[in-house]
N, C-alpha and C positions, 0 to 999 in steps of 0.2 A: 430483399436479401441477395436473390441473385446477379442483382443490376451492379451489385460490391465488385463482380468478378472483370477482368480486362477480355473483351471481346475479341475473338480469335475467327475471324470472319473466315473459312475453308478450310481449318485448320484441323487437324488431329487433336482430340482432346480424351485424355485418359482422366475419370470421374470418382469418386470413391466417396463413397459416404458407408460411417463404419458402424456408427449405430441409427440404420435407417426407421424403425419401426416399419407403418407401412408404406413407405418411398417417398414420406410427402414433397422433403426439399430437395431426393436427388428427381421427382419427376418436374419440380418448378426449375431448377438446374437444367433438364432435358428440355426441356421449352424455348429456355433462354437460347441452347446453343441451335436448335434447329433454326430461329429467327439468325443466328447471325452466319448457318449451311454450315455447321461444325460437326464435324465427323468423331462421334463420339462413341465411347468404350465405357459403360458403367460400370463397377462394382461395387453391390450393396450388402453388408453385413449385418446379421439380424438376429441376435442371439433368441428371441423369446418364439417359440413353435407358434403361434397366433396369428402374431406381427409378419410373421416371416412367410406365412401363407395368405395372409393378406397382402402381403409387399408381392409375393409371386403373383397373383392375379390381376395388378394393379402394372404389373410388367409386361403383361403377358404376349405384348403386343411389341414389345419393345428388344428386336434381334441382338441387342448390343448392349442389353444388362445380363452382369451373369450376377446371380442375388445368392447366396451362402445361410443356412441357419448354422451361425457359428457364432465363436466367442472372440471377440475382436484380437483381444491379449494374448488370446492363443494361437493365431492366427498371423499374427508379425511376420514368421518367419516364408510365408508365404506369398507377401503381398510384395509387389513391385513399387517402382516411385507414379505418382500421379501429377496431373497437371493442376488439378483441382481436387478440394478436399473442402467438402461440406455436410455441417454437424450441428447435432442437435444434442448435446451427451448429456449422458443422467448425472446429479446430482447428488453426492453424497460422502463422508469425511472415510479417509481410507485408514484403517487400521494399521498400524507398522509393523504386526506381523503378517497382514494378508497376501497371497501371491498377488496381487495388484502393484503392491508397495513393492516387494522383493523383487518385482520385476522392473521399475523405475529405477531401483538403486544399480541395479545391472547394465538397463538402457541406458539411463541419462545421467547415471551418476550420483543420484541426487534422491529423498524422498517424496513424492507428492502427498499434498496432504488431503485431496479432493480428488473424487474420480472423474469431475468436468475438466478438472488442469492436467489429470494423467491421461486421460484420451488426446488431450490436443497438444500436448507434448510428445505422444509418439506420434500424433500425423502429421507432426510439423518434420521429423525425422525421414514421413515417407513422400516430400513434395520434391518433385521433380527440379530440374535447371528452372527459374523462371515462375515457379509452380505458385500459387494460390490457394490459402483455406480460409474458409467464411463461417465462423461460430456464432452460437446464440450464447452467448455466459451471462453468469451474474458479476456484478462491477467488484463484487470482493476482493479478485484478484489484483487490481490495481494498489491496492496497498497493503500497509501491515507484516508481519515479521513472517504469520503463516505460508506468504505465496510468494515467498523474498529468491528462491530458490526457481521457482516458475519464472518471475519475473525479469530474472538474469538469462533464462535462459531464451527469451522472446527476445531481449534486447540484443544477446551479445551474440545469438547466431542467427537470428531474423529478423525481419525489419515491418513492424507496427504501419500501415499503411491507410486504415479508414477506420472509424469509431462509426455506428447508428445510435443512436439515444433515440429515447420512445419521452415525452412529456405523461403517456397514465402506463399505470404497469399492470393496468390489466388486458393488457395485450397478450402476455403470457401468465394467464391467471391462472391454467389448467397444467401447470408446469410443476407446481409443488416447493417451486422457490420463493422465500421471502425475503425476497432483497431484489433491489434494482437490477432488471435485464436489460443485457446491451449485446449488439452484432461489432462481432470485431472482425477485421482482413488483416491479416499476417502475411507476407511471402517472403522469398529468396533476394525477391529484388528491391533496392534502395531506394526509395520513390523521392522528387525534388522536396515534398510536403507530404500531412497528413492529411487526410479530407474527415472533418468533423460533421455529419449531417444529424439533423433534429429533425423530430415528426411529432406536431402534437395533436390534440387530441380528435381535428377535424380531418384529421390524413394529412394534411399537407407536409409538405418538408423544405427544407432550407441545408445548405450547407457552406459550410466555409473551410480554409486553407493553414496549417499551422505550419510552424517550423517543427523541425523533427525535436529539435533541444529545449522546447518550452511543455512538448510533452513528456519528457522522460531528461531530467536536467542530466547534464553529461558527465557531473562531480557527484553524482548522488550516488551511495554503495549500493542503495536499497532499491534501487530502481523503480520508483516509485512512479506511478502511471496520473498523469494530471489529465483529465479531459477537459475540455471549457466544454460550457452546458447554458452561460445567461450573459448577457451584455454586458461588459466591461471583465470580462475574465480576462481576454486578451492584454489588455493593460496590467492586471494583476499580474499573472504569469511573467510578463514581462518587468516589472521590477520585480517581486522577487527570484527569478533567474538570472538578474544583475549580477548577484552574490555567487563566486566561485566555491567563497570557502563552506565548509562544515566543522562541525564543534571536535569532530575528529581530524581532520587537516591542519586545524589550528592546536593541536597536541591536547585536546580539551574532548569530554566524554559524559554522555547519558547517561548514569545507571539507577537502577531501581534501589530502594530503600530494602536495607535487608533485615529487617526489624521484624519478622510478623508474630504479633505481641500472645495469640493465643498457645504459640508452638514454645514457648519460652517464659512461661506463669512465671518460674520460678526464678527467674533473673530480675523481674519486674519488680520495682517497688513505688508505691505513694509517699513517700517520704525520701528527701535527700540526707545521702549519710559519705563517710569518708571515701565508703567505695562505691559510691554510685555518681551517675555521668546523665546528664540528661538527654532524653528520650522524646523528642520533638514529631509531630502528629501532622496531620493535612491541616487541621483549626490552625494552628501557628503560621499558615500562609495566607496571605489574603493579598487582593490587587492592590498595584499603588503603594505596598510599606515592607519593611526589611522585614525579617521572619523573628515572629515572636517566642523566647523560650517560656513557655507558658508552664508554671509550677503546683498552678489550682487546677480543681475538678475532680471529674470522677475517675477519670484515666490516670494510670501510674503510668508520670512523667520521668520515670526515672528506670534507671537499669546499673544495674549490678557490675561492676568494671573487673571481667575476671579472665582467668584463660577460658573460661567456657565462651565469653562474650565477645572476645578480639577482633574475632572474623566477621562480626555482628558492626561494629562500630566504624565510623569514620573518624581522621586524625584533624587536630587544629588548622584551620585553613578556611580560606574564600570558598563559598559552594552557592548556585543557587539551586532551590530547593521550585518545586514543579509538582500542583497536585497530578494527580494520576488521572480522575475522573472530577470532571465542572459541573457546576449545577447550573440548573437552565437562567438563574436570576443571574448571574456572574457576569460583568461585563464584556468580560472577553475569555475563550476558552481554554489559554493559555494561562492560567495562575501563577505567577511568577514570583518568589522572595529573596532577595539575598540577602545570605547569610555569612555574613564579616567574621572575619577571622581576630579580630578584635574584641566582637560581642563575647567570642565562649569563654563561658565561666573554666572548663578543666580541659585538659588536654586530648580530649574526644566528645565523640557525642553520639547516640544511636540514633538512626533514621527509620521511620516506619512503612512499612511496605507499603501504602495507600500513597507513598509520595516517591518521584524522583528525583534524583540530585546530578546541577554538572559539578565536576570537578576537573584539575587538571592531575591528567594521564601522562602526559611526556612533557608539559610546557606548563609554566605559575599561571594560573587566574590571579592578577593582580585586583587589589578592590578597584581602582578607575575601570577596570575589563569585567570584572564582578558585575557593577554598579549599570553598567554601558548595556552587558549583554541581555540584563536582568530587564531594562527600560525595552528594547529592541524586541524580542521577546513579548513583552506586555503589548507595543501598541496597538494600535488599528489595523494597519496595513498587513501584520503580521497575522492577526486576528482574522480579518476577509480571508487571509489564505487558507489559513488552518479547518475554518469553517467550508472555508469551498470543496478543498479538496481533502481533506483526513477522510472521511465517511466515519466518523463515529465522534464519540462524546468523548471516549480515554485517550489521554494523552499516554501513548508507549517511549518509553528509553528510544526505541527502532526510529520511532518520528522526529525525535527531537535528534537525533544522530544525523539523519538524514536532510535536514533541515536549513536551505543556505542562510547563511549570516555573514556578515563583514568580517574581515580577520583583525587581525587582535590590534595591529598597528591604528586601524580604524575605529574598530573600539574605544582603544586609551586617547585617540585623538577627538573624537568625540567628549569622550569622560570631562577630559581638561579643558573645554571649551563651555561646558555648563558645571564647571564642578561645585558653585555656589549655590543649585537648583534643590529644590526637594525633588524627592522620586517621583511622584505624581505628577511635576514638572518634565521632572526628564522624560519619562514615557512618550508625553506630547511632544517634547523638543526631538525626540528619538523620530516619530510621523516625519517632521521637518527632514530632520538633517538625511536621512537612509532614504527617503522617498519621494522628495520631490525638488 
C-alpha cells in the first residue's frame, strides 16, 4: 500500500493519517520514508481512548509523530495541508441529519452518503501542492447514483492515479465490509496514465497502464469509475469509449416507471373500460421481441385514466422499455423492448415501477432510432460491459443515462440499412455493425 506513494528521496514529507487506530499504516508509511532518508512530520488522529493509547505506545519512539485522541471532523479547522494522506476509514451510511453530513454540505457542498467517502473527501481538501492519499475503500463508490456526488468530486478537482485489486477479499475480512475492497491513490497531480495493479491469491502482482478517459469516459455525467480487472477489458473499454454520445446528449432520457401498483389499489383495475389505459409490467419485456401489452393474468393490467393518474402515465409515442432487475437465466442483463408508437391501443399508457423507459426529452425517438437503440442495447458487446463493470444486477435510470451509445444520425442509419431484419436479427447485426 505504501509502495502507491511517489518516493521523495531527502525530502520533507508532512504525514497524516486521520483515523489511525493503532498506527498500523502511518508506521508502514514511516518505514517506507526512512528507506528512501525522508524527513518526516506525522500526524495521527484517533478518536477511540484504546486505539489511541495503543497508537501512543507504538510511537513512542518515533520524535516526529504527534498522535491526538480526537475527532477528525472536529478537528478540520486545525489541521494544516500534507504531503501524504493515508487511510483506513470506517464504514458506514451517514444519516442526513448527522453533524457528519451537515458538515459536508458546508465543506464540499454536497452530501455524503457514507462515512469512508466523507473522510476522504475532506483529506482530499487537506493535500498539499503535489500531495498524495492512498485509501483502503470498498469498490461501491465507483458507481451508482449514491456516490454520483463523490465521484465528481474525485474527477473534477483530483486526479485518479493507481487502483490495487486483491483477486480473494479476505484480505480484509476483519474489516466488517461486504463488498469488494480496493486501494486507490488520488492526488493534485495529473499523471500521463493510470497504474492498474492486481494481486492474486499467491501474493504475487502484476500491473498495467490505462489512459485516463477509458477509466472515467470524459462525456459521462455520472462519472462513472471503470477498473479493468481480467483480459480483454482493455478492448472492451475501448470500443465502448468509442461512443461520444449519451441518451441525454442525443435529447433522449432514462426514467423510471412511475406506476407503483400497491400505493394506487384504487386506480387499478383487471378489466379494460372506457376510462382505462393500459398498465404494462416487467413480464411484457422479454429479449429479442417488441414489448407485449399483456391483458391476461393476475395483475390488473389496467389503470383508471383520471386527474388523479396523469402524472402516473406516459403520452402516445416510441419508448423502450428496460427491466430494472435480470434474472440470472437472462441472456443478457440488459432487457430491452420497444415499444412503437403505433402498437398503443389509447392515447397513453401506465408504466410500472419494476421497469424503466427511454423516451425523448428534447429530441423524437423516431421508430428506425427506437428499433436501432433497442437492438444496441440488447447486444453482446453491450452486455460484456454492463456485466463488467455495473457491480450489480439492477439496471438504474443513472446507468442507462450514463451509458455511451451512437447518436441518433447513426442509429437511423443503421436502422435503414437492415430495416427488413427481425429484432433478434438486428441485435446480432447491431455486434457487427457498432463493434467490429
Amino acid at each position: 500500500m505504501t509502495n502507491l506513494f511517489t518516493a521523495g528521496p531527502e525530502k520533507s514529507m508532512t504525514v497524516l493519517d486521520p483515523c489511525a487506530g493503532v498506527g498500523n499504516l502511518a508506521a508502514a508509511l514511516y518505514e517506507f520514508g526512512l528507506k528512501n532518508k525522508e524527513l518526516q512530520h506525522l500526524t495521527l488522529i484517533e478518536r477511540d481512548p484504546f486505539l489511541y493509547n495503543s497508537c501512543v505506545k507504538n510511537f513512542s519512539a518515533v520524535k516526529a509523530a504527534q498522535i491526538f485522541n480526537a475527532d477528525f471532523f472536529q478537528s478540520l479547522s486545525t489541521l494544516k495541508k500534507f504531503d501524504r494522506i493515508i487511510l483506513n476509514p470506517p464504514y458506514a451510511k451517514l444519516n442526513s441529519a448527522s453533524d457528519i453530513s451537515k458538515q459536508c454540505v458546508k465543506t464540499l457542498g454536497y452530501a455524503e452518503s457514507n462515512l469512508y467517502s466523507a473522510f476522504i473527501s475532506h483529506c482530499l481538501k487537506l493535500l498539499a501542492p503535489e500531495g498524495e492519499l492512498v485509501a483502503i475503500v470498498p469498490r461501491s463508490f465507483c458507481n451508482g447514483a449514491m456516490f454520483k456526488n463523490f465521484r465528481k468530486n474525485l474527477n473534477n478537482n483530483f486526479h485518479l492515479q493507481a487502483f490495487y485489486l486483491f483477486e480473494s477479499r479476505k484480505i480484509f475480512s476483519d474489516s466488517k465490509i461486504l463488498q469488494e475492497v480496493i486501494i486507490i491513490k488520488v492526488g493534485t497531480r495529473k499523471p500521463r496514465t493510470v497504474k492498474i495493479y492486481h494481486e492474486n491469491n499467491a501474493g504475487d502482482s502484476s500491473s498495467a497502464s490505462f489512459s485516463a478517459k477509458t477509466i472515467v469516459f470524459p462525456t459521462d455525467p455520472a462519472k462513472v469509475i471503470h477498473i479493468p480487472m481480467a483480459e480483454g477489458d482493455r478492448e472492451l473499454l475501448s470500443k465502448i469509449s468509442k461512443f461520444s454520445s449519451t441518451l441525454k446528449s442525443q435529447g433522449f432520457r432514462a426514467s423510471t416507471g412511475k406506476v407503483v401498483d400497491f400505493r394506487c389499489v384504487s386506480l387499478l383495475s383487471i378489466k379494460s373500460g372506457p376510462s382505462t389505459v393500459n398498465l404494462i409490467y416487467q413480464d411484457s419485456v422479454s429479449y429479442g421481441a417488441e414489448a407485449n401489452l399483456l391483458t391476461t393474468g393476475n395483475k390488473p393490467r389496467h389503470i383508471i385514466n383520471n386527474t388523479k393518474s396523469k402524472a402516473l402515465l406516459i403520452t402516445k409515442n416510441n419508448y423502450i422499455l428496460i427491466r430494472r432487475i435480470s434474472f440470472k437465466e437472462a441472456p443478457t442483463r440488459i432487457i430491452a423492448s420497444p415499444l412503437l408508437e403505433r402498437h398503443f391501443i389509447k392515447d397513453s399508457i401506465g408504466v410500472e415501477n419494476h421497469l424503466n423507459y427511454i423516451w425523448g426529452e428534447r429530441a423524437e425517438i423516431t421508430e428506425e432510432i427506437c428499433l436501432a437503440l433497442s437492438a444496441y442495447l440488447s447486444c453482446q458487446t453491450v452486455d460484456r460491459y454492463v456485466r463488467r463493470f455495473s457491480g450489480h444486477t439492477q439496471i438504474n435510470a443513472t446507468d442507462l443515462n450514463s451509458l455511451p451509445i451512437p447518436d441518433a444520425d447513426e442509429l437511423a442509419r443503421f436502422s435503414k440499412l437492415n430495416k427488413n431484419l427481425t429484432l433478434p436479427q438486428l441485435i446480432t447485426s447491431a455486434d457487427k455493425y457498432f463493434f467490429n
